[in-house]
DRENGU-934274 format. One record per atom (N, C-alpha, C): x, y, z. Coordinates in steps of 0.001 Angstrom, whole numbers, padded with zeros to 6 digits, always signed. Example, Ala and Ser with C-alpha at 12.3 -4.5 7.8 and 13.67 -1.06 7.14 Angstrom:
% residues 2
+013190-005690+007800/+012300-004500+007800/+013200-003300+007800/+012850-002250+007080/+013670-001060+007140/+012900+000030+007870/
% end
This chain:
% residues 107
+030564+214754+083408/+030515+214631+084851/+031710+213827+085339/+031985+213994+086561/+033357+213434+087178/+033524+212022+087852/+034172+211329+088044/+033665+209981+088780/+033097+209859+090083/+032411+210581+090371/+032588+210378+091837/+030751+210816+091753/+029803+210904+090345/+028732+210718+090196/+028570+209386+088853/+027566+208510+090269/+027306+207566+089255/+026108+207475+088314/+026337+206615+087390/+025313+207278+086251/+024541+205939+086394/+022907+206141+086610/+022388+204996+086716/+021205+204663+085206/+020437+203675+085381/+019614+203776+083796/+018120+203194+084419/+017641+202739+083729/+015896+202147+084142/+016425+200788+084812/+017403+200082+084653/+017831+198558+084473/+018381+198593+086740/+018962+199598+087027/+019704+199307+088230/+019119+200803+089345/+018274+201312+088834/+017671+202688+089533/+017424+202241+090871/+016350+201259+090389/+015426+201165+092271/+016334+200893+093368/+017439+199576+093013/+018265+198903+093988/+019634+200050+094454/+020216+201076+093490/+020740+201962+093264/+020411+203501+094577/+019322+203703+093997/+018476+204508+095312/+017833+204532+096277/+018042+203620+097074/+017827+202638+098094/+018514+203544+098965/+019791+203825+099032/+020794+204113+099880/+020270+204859+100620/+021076+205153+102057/+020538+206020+102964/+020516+207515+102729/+020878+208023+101958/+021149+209322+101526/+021774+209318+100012/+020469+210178+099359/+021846+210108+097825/+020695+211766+097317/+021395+212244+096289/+021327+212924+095224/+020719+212632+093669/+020109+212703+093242/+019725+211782+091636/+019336+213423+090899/+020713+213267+090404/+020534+214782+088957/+019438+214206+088034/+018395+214450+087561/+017963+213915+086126/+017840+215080+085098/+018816+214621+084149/+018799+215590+082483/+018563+214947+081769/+018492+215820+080694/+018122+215725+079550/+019910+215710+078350/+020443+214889+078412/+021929+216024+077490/+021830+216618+076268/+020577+216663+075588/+020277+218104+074594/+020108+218999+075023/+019501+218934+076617/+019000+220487+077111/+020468+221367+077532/+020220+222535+076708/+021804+223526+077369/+021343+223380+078814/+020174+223833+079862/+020768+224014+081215/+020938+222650+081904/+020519+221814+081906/+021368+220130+081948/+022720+220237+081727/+023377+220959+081030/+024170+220676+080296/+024945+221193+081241/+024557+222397+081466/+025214+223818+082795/+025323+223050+083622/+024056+222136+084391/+024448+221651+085580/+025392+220672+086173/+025963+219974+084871/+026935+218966+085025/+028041+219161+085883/+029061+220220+085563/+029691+220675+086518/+029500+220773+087754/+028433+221616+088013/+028215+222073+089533/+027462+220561+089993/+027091+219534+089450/+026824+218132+090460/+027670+217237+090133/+028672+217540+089620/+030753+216779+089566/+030837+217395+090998/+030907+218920+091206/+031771+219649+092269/+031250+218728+093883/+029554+218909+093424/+029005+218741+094935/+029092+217048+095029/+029242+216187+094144/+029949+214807+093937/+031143+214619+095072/+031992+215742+094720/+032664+215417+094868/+033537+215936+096168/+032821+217104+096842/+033245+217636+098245/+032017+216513+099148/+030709+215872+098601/+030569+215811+099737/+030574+213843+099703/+031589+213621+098773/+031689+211937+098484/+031624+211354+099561/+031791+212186+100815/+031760+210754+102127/+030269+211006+102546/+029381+211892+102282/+028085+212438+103192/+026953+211871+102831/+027412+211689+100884/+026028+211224+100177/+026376+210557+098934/+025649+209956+098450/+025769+209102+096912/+024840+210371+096046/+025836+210665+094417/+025263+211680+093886/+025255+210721+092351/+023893+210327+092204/+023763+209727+090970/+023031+210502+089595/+023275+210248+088494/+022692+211080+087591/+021828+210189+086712/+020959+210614+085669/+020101+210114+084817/+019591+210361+083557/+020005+210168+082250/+019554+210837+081206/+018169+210618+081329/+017107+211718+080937/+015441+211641+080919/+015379+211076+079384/+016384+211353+078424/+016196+210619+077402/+016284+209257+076950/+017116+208940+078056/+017314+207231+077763/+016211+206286+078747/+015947+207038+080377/+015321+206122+080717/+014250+206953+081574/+013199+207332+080593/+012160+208296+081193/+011582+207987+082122/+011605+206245+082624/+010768+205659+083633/+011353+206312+084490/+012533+206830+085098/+012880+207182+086353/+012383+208163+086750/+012262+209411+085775/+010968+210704+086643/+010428+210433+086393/+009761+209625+085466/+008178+209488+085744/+007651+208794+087174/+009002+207677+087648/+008405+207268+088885/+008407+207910+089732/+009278+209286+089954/+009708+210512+090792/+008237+211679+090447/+007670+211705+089599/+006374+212298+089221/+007322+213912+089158/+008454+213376+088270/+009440+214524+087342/+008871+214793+085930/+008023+216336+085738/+007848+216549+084516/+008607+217200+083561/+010044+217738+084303/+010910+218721+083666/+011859+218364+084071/+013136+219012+083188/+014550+218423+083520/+015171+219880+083179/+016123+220340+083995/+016983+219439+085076/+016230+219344+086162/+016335+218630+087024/+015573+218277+088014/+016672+217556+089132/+016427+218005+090891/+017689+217250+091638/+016701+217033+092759/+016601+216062+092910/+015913+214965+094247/+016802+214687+095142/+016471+214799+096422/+017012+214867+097570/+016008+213458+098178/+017147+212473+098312/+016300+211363+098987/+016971+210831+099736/+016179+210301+100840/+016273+209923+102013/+015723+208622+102086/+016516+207760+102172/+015941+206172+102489/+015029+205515+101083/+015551+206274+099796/+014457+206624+098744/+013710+207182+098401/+013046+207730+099497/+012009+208809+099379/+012704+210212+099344/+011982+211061+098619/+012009+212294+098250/+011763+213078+099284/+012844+214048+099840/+012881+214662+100633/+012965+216036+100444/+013267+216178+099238/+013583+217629+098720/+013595+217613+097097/+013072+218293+095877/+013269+218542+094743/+013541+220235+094270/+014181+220043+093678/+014686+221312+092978/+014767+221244+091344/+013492+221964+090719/+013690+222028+089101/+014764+223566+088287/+015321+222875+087432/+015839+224234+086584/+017362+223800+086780/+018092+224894+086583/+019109+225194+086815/+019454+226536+087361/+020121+225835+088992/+020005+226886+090019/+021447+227093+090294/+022153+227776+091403/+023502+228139+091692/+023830+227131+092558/+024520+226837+092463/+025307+225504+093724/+024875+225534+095298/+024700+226980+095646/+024415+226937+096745/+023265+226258+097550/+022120+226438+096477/+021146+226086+096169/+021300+224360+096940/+021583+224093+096287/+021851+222422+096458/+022397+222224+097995/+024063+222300+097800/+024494+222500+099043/+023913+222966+100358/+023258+223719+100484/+022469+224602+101422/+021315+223396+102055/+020721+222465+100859/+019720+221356+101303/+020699+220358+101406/+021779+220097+101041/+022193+218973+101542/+022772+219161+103028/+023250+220450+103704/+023740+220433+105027/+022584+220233+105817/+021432+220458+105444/+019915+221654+106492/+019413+219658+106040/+019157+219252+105308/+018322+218359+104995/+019290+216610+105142/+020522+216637+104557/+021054+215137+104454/+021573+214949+105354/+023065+216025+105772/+024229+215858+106372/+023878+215829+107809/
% end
């Protein structure tokens, strides 16, 4: 993933997703479609760096974070608003996908 997604862990999550608008990828990095999605949440990182904070999460290192999201599968992309969950999307979907909720839903 590219710099412009930050990678958070169990230790800095809560204070982290606070923000008024952010993104939180959570994978798995054994899973191939995790793996797929990296790219396409670098890209959207990174066109919409002034609109939203796009943070990511291994489910392997710090499972507390979907579990507090009541995330049973990965990949998984939460759309939050003030922290709260405003939108989820499981799998691995086409970019538009995303984009499409971040104009209609964040921006």
């Amino acid at each position: 993933m590219n710099e412009d997604v930050i990678r958070i862990d169990s230790y800095d999550y809560y204070d982290k997703l606070s923000t008024p608008r952010a993104m939180l990828f959570l994978y798995d990095h054994l899973d191939y479609q995790s793996r797929t999605m990296e790219e396409v949440i670098g890209e959207i990182a990174s066109e919409y760096v002034d609109s939203i904070s796009v943070f990511a999460a291994d489910n392997e290192q710090s499972p507390d974070i979907a579990y507090s999201f009541g995330v049973t599968s990965t990949p998984c992309v939460l759309f939050l608003i003030d922290g709260e969950v405003a939108e989820a999307v499981e799998g691995a979907n086409p970019k538009e996908i995303y984009t499409d909720i971040i104009n209609e839903i964040i921006v």
